[in-house]
Every structure is written in C-alpha cells, then in structure tokens.
C-alpha positions as CSV (number, residue, x, y, z in Angstrom):
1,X,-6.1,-194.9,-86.9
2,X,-4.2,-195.4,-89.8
3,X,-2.8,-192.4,-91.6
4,X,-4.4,-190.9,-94.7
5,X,-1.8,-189.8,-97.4
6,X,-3.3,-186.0,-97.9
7,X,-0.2,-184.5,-99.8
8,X,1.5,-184.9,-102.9
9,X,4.4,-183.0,-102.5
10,X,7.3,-184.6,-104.3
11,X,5.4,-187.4,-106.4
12,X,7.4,-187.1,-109.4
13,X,7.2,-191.0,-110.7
14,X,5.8,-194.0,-109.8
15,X,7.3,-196.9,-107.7
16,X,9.0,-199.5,-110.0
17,X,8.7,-202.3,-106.9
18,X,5.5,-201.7,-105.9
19,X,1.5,-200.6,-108.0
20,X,1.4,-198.4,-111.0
21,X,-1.3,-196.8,-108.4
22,X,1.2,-196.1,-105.6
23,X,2.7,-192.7,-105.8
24,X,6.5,-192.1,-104.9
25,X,7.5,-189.5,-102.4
26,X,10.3,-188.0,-101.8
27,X,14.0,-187.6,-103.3
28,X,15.2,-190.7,-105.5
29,X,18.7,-191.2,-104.1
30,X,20.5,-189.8,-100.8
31,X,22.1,-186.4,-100.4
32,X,25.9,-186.2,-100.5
33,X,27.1,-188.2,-96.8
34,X,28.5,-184.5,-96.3
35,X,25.6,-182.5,-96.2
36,X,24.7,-181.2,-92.8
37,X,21.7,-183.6,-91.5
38,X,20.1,-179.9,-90.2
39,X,20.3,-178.4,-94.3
40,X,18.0,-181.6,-95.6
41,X,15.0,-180.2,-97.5
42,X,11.5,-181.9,-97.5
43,X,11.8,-185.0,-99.0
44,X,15.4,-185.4,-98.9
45,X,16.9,-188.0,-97.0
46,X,20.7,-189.3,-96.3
47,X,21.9,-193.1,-96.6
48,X,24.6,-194.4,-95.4
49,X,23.2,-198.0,-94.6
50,X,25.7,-200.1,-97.1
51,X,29.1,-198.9,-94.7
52,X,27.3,-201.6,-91.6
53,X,25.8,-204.6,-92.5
54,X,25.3,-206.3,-89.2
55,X,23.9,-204.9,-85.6
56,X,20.7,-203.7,-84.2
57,X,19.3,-201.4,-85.6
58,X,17.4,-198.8,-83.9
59,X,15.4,-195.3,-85.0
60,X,14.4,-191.7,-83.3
61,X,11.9,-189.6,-85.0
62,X,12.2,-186.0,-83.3
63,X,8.7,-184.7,-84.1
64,X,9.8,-181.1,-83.6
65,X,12.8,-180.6,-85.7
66,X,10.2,-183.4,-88.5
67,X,13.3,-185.7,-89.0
68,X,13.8,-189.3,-88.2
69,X,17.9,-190.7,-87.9
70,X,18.8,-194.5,-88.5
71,X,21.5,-196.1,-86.0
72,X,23.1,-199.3,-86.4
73,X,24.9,-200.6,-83.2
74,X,25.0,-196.4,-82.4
75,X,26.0,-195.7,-85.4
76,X,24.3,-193.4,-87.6
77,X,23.1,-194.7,-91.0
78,X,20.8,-192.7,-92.2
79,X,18.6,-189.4,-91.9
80,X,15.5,-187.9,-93.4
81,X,13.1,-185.2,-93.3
82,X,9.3,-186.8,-92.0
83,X,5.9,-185.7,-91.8
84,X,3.8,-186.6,-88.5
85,X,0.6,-186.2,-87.0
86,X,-1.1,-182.9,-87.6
87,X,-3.1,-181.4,-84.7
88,X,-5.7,-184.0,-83.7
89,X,-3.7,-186.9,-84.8
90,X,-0.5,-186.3,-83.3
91,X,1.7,-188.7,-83.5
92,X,1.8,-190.7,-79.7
93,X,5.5,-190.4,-78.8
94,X,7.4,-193.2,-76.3
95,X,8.9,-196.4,-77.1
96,X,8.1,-199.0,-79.9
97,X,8.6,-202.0,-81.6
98,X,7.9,-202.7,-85.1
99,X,4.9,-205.6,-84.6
100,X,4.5,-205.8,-88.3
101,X,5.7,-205.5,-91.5
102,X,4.6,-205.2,-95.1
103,X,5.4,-204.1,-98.3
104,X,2.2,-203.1,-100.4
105,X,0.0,-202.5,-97.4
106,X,-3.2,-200.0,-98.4
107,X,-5.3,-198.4,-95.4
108,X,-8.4,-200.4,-94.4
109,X,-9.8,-197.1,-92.8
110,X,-9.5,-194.2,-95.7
111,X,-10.6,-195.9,-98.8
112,X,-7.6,-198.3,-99.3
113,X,-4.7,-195.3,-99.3
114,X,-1.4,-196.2,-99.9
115,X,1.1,-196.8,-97.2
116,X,4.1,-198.5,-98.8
117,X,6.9,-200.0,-96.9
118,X,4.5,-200.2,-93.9
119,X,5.8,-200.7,-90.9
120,X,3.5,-200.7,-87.4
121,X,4.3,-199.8,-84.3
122,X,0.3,-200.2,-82.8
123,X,-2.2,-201.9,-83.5
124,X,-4.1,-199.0,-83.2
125,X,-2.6,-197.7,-86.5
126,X,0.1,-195.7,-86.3
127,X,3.1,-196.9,-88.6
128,X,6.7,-195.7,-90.7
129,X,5.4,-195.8,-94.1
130,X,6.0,-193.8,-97.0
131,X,3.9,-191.0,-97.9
132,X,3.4,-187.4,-98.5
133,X,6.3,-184.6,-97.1
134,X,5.0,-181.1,-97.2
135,X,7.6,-180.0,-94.6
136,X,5.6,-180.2,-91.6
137,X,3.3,-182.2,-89.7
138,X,-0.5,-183.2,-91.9
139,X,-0.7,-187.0,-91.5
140,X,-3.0,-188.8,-89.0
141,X,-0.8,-189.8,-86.3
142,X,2.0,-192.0,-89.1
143,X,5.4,-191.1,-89.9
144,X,5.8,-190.4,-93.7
145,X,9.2,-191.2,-95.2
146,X,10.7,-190.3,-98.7
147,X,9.9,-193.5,-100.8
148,X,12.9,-194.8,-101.2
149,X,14.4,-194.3,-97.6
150,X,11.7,-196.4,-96.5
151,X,12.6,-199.0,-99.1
152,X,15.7,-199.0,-97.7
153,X,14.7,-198.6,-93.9
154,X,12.0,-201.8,-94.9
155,X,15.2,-204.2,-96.4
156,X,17.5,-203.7,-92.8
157,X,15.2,-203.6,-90.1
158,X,13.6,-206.7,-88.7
159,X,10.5,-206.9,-86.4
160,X,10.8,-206.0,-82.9
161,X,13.0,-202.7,-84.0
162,X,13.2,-199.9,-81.2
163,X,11.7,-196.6,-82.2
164,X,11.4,-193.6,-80.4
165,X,9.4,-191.0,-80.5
166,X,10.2,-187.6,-79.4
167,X,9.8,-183.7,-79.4
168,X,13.4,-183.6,-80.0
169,X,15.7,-185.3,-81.5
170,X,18.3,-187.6,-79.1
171,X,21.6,-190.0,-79.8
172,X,22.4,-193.2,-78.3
173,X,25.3,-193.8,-76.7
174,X,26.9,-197.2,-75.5
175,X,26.1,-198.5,-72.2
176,X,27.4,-201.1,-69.7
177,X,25.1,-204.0,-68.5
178,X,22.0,-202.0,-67.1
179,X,22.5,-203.3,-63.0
180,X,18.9,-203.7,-62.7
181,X,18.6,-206.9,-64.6
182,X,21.9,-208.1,-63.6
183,X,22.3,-211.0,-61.3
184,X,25.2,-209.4,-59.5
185,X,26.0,-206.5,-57.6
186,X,26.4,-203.4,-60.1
187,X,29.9,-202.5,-58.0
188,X,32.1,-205.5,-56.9
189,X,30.4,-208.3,-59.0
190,X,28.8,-210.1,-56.0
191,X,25.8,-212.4,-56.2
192,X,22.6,-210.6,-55.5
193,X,21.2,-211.4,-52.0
194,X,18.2,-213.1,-52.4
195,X,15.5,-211.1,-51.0
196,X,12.1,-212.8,-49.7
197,X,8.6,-211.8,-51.3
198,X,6.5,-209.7,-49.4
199,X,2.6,-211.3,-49.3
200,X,1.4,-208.8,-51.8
201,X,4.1,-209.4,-54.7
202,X,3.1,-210.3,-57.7
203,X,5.6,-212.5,-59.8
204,X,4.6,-214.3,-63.0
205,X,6.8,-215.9,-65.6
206,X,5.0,-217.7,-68.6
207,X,7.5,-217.9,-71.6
208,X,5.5,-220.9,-73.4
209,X,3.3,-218.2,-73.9
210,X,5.4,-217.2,-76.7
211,X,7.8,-219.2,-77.4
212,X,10.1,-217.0,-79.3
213,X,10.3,-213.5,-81.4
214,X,11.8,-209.7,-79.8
215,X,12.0,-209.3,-76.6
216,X,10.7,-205.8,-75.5
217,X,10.6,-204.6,-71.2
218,X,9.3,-202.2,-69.5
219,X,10.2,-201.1,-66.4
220,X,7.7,-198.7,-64.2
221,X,8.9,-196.7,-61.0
222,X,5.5,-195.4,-60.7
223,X,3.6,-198.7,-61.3
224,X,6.4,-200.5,-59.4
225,X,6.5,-202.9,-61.9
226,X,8.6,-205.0,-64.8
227,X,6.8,-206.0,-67.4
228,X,8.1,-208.4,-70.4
229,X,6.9,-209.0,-73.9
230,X,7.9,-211.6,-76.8
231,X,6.8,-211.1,-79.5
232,X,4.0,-208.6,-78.5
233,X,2.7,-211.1,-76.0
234,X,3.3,-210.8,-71.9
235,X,5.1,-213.7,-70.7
236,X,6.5,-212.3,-67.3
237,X,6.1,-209.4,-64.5
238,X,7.5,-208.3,-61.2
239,X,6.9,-206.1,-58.6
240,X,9.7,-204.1,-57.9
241,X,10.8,-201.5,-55.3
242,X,12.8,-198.2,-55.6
243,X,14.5,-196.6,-52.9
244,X,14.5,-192.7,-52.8
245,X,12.2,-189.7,-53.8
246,X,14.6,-189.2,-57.3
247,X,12.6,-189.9,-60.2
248,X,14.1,-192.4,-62.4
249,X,15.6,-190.7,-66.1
250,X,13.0,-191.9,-69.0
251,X,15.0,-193.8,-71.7
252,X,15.3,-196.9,-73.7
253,X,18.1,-199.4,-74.1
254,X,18.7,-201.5,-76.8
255,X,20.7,-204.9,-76.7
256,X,23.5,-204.9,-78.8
257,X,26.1,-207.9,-77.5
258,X,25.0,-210.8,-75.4
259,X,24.2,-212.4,-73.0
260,X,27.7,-215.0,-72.9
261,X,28.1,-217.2,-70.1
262,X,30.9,-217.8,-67.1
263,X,30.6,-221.6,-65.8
264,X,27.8,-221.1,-64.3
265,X,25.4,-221.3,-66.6
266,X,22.9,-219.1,-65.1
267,X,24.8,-216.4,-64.4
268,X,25.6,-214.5,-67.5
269,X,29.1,-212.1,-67.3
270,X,27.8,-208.7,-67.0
271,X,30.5,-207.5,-68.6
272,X,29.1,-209.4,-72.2
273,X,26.0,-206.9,-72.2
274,X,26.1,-204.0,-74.4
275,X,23.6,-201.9,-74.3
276,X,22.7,-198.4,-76.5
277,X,20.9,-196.3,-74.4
278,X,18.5,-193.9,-76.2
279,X,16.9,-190.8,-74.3
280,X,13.0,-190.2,-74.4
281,X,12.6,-186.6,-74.8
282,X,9.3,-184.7,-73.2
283,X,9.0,-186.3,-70.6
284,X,9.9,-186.7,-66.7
285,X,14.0,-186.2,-66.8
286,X,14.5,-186.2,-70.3
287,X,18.0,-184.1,-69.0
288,X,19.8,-187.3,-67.9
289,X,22.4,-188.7,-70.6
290,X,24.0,-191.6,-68.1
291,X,23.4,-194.3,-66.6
292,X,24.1,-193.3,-62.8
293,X,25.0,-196.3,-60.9
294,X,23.8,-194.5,-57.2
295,X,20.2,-194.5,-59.6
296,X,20.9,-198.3,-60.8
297,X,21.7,-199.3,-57.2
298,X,18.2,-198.4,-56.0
299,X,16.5,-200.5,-58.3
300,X,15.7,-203.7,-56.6
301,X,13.8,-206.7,-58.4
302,X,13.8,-210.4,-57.5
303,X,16.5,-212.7,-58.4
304,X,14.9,-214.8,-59.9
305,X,13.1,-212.9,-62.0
306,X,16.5,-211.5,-63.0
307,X,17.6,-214.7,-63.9
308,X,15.2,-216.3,-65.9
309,X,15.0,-212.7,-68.1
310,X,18.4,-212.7,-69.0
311,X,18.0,-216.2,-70.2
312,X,16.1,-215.3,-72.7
313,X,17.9,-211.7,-73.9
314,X,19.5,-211.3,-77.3
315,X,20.7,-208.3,-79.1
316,X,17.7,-206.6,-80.4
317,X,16.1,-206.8,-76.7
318,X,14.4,-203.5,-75.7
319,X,14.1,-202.2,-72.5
320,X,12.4,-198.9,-71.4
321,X,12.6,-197.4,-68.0
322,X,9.8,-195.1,-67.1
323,X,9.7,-192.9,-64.1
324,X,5.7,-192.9,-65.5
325,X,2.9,-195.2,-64.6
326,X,1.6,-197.8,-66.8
327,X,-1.9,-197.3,-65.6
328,X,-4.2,-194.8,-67.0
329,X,-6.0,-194.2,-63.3
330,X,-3.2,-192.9,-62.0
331,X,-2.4,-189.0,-63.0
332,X,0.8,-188.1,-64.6
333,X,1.4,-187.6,-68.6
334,X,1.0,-190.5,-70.4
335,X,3.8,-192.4,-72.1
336,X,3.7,-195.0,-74.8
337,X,5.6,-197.8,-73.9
338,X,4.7,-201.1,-76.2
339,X,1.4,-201.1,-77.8
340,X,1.6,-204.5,-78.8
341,X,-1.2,-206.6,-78.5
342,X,-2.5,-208.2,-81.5
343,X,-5.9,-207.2,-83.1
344,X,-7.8,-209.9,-81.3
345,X,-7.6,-208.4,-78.2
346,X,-9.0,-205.3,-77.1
347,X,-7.2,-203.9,-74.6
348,X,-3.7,-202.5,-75.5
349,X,-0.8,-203.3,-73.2
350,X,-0.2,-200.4,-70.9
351,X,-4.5,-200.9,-69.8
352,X,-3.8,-203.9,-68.3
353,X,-4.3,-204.7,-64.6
354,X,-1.1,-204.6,-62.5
C-alpha cells in the first residue's frame, strides 16, 4: 500500500515546482562532495549527478544503515539519508524496476497524501518519493527522500531503473558478459552445443507481446527457471538446469555496454557486454562479490533461448539471479524479484505458474 507521509521533520518551505500544498523535506542543496557519506544527518543528502551525464543509472537503498546511494555506469553520484517501512510495513527488499513515474502524484489510499517525485517499483504501492525523514524507519513500506534529491533522482533516471533493496548497504562493480546468457562457451569462445529438450521443458518466447520498453530477467535456481519481462509484461521463459549442490550467489546485473555484433549477426561478441553487478544483501549468499566462472559454467539454458534474449538486450537491461524460488508453495525466504504487472491484473509476477 502506498506510503502515508506521517512526519514533518525538516519541512522548512514549500516546493517552488510542485503545489503550494506539498511540503518540502529535507536539506535544500547537497553536502560538501567531501563529507563522509557515513556523517550525513537526517535529511541531508550528497549530489554529485552533473560530473556524468550519460550511463545507466542504477540505486541501493540499505534499509539498515537508512541511506540510499546513486551509481551511474558504477559510479557513485549521489547519497542520502531515507526513511522506510516501519514495523508492519517494512519495506519488501530484492530487485526492482521503476514501472512508473510521476511528478505531482498524491496517494489514492490515505486521503490524497503527497508523494512527490513518485517513482513505483509495485504495483502494490511501494515507491521512491519524497517525504518525511525523522532518522529512522515510519513510512508504510516507501522510501522517503529529501525533496530535492528526489527532484534530482526524478530528472536522470528513466523507467525500467534497477533498485535494490537491502539490509545493508552493497557497491557494484564491473562485470564481464554474465556466461549464462552467452551464446558461447564462457572459457575458449566456442559455440554452445546445442542441447535437445527434454519432454517436460517448458520454452516460450512471445516478444510481440510487448514490443518494446526495459528489459528486466530473472533467473531462478530453485524454480529452475528464466523468466523475461519488457516493459513489465512476460514475453519469454525457460527451463533451465544447474549442475551441483552450491547455491547460486543472489545479485543483480545491470547492462551497461551492448550487445555489438561479429559477422554473424546472431552471435553477439561477448566481449561487448558490460555488465555492473550489484549484490542483494539478506539473503542466500549475500558473501559472494564475483562472478565465479566454475558457478557460471554450471548454468545451462537453451541456445536458443540464449539467442533470441540477447537480441533484444540494451544497456539498462536487468538481470537478477536467485538461488530462491519464484513460487510462493515452495519454502524458503521470499525474495522480490520484479513486481511488475500492471493494475489490471491481479496476480503479481513472481505468483505465476511455472
């Protein structure tokens, strides 16, 4: 449910962009780019967005130390203090995608509260908005932000920006082409062997579904399973197998340089994907910080599959891997992964059948 703005701690003058109504939150300009990111007070906030201008851009909220951090192609752009979900609207953590955007939005559930600079990351109401900053969690499941961080935050990122959400804060770091959705060997750069379908599999790939918009993946060891998403909409899934008892390290990977091609057409140089890889702390091997390629190399999908998926990949792409399942029957903790179906429809994403 959408968050109810409960404090008014550091509403010092109204925003000049948005209703005389609307309170404003939060510092009016950054911090010094030297202060320490751990000294920021509540309601301070530190910008250093105008120093990169192009790249993805991607964003961590650690709900324990109640700070969120900006990166731009991995580089950090900005920090602020946050306020999340108090106990009994805690704030889901995982992977997400901004679905939506909007600048004057007001609640539809508490009596039209503001939530300026909205952005949502489910249908189901939780969003990056600014609001009230009391120095710890008291809002109902959303992320406050100082008022003019999220002006700024709003004006760079597009729909279909990554955010994780964490009980700790995590960097990204660069990343080869993740072997699992490459169409040749991880070591060597040899063709994948095609391997035949067992009866069971399950392989679908719809992409006139949606036509175009972010591309966000998820990719299940315990459901055995890839699914894809454009534009909050599925238009493909796999089965897929993993050798070994090692659980696979929980993290997300965002796009930020290719796909390019060799002659072949369909067969995109490996070497062209850059990916930042972002860790999803509290959960399931949150200790991992590389990508192992003796991991990678047990991950085995069709080639197919593989190929028609990185057709479609541009920087911005998202792609989680979960050692969890995506299915609420099966036991485990649960883990967000893209809440992303539109209001319409009444089952979110990670309910659906395999």
């Amino acid at each position: 449910m959408f968050c109810l703005v409960l404090s008014v701690m550091g509403v010092a003058l109204w925003a000049p962009a948005l209703a005389d109504s609307v309170p404003f939150w939060g510092a009016k300009d950054s911090v010094p780019i030297d202060t320490p990111i751990n000294q920021l007070k509540k309601g301070e906030f530190l910008w250093m967005g105008e120093a990169f201008s192009t790249g993805p851009v991607a964003m961590v909220v650690s709900i324990t130390e109640q700070r969120a951090y900006v990166y731009r192609n991995g580089i950090l752009i900005g920090a602020t203090t946050v306020s999340t979900g108090r106990p009994g609207h805690q704030t889901p953590t995982g992977v997400f995608t901004v679905l939506q955007k909007q600048k004057e939005h007001r609640s539809t559930i508490y009596d039209g509260a503001p939530m300026p600079y909205m952005e949502r990351l489910t249908w189901g109401g939780v969003a990056l908005h600014a609001g009230g900053l009391p120095g710890y969690p008291e809002s109902h499941g959303c992320i406050h932000l100082p008022s003019e961080f999220a002006r700024r935050l709003f004006e760079i990122s597009p729909n279909g920006m990554t955010v994780v959400i964490g009980t700790e804060q995590t960097a990204p770091e660069q990343v080869a082409h993740p072997g699992y959705l490459a169409p040749v060997k991880f070591v060597g750069g040899q063709p994948v062997e095609r391997e035949p379908l067992a009866p069971t599999e399950d392989e679908r790939w719809q992409p006139e579904l949606s036509p175009s918009g972010p591309v966000s993946i998820v990719l299940s060891r315990g459901s055995q399973r890839i699914v894809v998403y454009r534009n909050g909409t599925e238009i493909g899934r796999a089965r897929l197998a993993v050798t070994g008892d090692a659980p696979l390290v929980n993290h997300a990977l965002v796009l930020t340089e290719g796909p390019s091609t060799v002659p072949d057409p369909y067969v995109p140089d490996p070497t062209k994907f850059r990916w930042l890889r972002i860790g999803v702390p509290g959960h399931l091997g949150e200790q991992g910080t590389q990508v192992d390629p003796n991991a990678v190399a047990r991950i085995k999908l069709p080639a197919d599959f593989v190929a028609r998926l990185n057709g479609i990949l541009t920087p911005g792409a998202t792609l989680f891997v979960t050692n969890e399942s995506l299915y609420p029957q099966t036991t485990g903790p649960t883990v967000q992964v893209v809440d992303a179906d539109p209001p319409a429809k009444s089952k979110p994403v990670h309910n659906r059948e395999s």
